[in-house]
PyMOL commands that place a pseudoatom at each C-alpha (Angstrom):
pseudoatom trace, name=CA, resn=UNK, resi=1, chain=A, elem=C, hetatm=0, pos=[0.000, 0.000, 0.000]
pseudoatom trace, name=CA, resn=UNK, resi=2, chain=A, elem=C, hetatm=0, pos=[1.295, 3.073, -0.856]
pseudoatom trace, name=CA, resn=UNK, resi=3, chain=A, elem=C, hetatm=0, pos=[1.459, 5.775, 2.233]
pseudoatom trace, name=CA, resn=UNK, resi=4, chain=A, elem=C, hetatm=0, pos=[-1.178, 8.229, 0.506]
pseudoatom trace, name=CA, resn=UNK, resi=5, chain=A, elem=C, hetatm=0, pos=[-3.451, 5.073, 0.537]
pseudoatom trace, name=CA, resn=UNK, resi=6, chain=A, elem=C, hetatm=0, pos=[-2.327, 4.487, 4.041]
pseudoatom trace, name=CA, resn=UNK, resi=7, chain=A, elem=C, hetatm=0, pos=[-2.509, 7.633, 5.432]
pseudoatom trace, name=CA, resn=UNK, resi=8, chain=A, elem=C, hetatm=0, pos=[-6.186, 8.054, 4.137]
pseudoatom trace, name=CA, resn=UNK, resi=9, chain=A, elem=C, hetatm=0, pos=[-7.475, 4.911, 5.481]
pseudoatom trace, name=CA, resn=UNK, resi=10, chain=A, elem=C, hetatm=0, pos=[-5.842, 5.927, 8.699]
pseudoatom trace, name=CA, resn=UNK, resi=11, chain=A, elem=C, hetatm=0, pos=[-7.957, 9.279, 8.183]
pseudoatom trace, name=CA, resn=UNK, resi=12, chain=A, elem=C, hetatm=0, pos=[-11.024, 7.842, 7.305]
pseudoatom trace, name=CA, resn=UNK, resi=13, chain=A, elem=C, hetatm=0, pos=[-11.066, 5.340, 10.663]
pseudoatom trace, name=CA, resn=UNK, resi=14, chain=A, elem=C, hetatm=0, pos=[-9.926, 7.757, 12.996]
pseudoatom trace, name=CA, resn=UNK, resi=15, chain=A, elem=C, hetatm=0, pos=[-12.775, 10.709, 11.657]
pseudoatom trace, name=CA, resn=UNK, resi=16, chain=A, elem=C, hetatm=0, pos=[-15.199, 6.638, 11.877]
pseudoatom trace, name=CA, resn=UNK, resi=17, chain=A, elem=C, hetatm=0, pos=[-14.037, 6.553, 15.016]
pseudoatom trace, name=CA, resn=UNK, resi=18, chain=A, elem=C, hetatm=0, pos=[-14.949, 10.440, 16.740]
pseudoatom trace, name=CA, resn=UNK, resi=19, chain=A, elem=C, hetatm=0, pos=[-17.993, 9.851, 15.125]
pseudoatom trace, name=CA, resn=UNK, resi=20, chain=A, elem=C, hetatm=0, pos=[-18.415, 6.702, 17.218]
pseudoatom trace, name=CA, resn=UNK, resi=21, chain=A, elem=C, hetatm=0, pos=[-17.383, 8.589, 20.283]
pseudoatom trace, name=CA, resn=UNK, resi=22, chain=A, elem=C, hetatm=0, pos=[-19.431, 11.771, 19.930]
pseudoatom trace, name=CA, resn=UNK, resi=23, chain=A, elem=C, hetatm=0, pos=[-22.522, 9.551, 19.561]
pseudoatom trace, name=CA, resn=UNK, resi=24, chain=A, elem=C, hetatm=0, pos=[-21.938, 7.761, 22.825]
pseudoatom trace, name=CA, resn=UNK, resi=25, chain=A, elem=C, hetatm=0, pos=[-23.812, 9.498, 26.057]
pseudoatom trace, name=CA, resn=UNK, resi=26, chain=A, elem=C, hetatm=0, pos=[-21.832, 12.059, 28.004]
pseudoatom trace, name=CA, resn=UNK, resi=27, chain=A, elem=C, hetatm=0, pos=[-21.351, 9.960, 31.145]
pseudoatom trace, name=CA, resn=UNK, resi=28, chain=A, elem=C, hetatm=0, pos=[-19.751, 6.874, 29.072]
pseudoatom trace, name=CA, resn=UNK, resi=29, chain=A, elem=C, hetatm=0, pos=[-16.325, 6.430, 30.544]
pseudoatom trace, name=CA, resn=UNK, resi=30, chain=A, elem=C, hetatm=0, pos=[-15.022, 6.297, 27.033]
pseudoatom trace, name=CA, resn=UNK, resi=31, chain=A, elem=C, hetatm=0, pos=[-16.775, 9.216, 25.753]
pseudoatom trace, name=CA, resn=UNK, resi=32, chain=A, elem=C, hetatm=0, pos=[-14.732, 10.924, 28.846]
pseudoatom trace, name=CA, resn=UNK, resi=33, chain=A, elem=C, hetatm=0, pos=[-11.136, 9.070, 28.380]
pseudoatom trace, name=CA, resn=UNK, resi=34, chain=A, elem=C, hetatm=0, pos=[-11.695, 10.078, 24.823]
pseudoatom trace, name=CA, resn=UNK, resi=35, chain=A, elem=C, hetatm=0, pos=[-11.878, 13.952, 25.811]
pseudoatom trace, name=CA, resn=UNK, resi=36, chain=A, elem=C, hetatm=0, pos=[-9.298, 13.892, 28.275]
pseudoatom trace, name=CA, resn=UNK, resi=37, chain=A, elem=C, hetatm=0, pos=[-6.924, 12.807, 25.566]
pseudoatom trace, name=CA, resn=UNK, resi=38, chain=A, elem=C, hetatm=0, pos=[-7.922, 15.024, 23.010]
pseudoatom trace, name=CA, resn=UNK, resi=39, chain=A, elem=C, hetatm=0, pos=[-7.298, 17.910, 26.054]
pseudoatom trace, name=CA, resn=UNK, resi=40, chain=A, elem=C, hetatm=0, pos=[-3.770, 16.542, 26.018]
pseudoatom trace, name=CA, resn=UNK, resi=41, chain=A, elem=C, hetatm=0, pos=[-3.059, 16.275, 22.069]
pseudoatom trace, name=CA, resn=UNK, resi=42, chain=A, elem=C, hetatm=0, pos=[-4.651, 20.239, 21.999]
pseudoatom trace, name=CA, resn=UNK, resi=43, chain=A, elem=C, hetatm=0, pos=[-2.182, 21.300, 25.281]
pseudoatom trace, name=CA, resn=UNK, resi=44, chain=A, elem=C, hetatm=0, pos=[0.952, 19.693, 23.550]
pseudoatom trace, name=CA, resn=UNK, resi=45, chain=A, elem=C, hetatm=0, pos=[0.091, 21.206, 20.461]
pseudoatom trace, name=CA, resn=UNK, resi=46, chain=A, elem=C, hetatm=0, pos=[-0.522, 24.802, 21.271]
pseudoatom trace, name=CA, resn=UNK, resi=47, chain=A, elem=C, hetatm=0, pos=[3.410, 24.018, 23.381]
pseudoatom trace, name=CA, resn=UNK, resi=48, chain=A, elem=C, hetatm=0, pos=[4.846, 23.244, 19.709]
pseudoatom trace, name=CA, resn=UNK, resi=49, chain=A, elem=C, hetatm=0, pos=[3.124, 26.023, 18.027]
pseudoatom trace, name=CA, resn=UNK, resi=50, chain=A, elem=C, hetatm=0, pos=[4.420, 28.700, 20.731]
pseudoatom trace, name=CA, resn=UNK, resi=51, chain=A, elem=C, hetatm=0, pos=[7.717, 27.007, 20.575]
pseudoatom trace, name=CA, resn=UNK, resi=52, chain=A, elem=C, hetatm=0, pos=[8.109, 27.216, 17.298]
pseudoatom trace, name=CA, resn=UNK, resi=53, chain=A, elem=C, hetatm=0, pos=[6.988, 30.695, 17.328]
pseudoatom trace, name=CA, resn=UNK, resi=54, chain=A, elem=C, hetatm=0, pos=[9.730, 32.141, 19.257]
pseudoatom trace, name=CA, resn=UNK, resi=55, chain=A, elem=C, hetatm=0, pos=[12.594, 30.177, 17.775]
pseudoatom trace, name=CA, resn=UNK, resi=56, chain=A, elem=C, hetatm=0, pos=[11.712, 31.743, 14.117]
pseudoatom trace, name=CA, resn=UNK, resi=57, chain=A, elem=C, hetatm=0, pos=[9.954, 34.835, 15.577]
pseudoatom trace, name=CA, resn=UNK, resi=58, chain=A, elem=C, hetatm=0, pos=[6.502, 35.329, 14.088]
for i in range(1, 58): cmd.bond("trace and resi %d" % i, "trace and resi %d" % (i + 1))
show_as sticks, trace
zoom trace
């Protein structure tokens, strides 16, 4: 498989899976684990983007 092909299947079932998630109820301890990590990907990237902000000074 070429890695276009792969990186759009890996697309595809990662937007399958949100979709999953979002549909579950709001007190489903998945539905929760799920937003706690997406609270830590969001954190780490808004660290890279500053980072990266001051070393080339935008």
């Amino acid at each position: 498989m070429k890695l276009t092909g792969l990186a759009i299947s890996m697309g595809i079932g990662a937007a399958a899976g949100a979709v999953a998630i979002m549909l579950m109820p709001r007190n489903n301890p998945t539905r929760k684990l799920a937003a706690k990590a997406a609270d830590k990907v969001e954190d780490a990237a808004w660290m890279v983007s500053n980072k990266l902000m001051k070393e080339f000074d935008f």
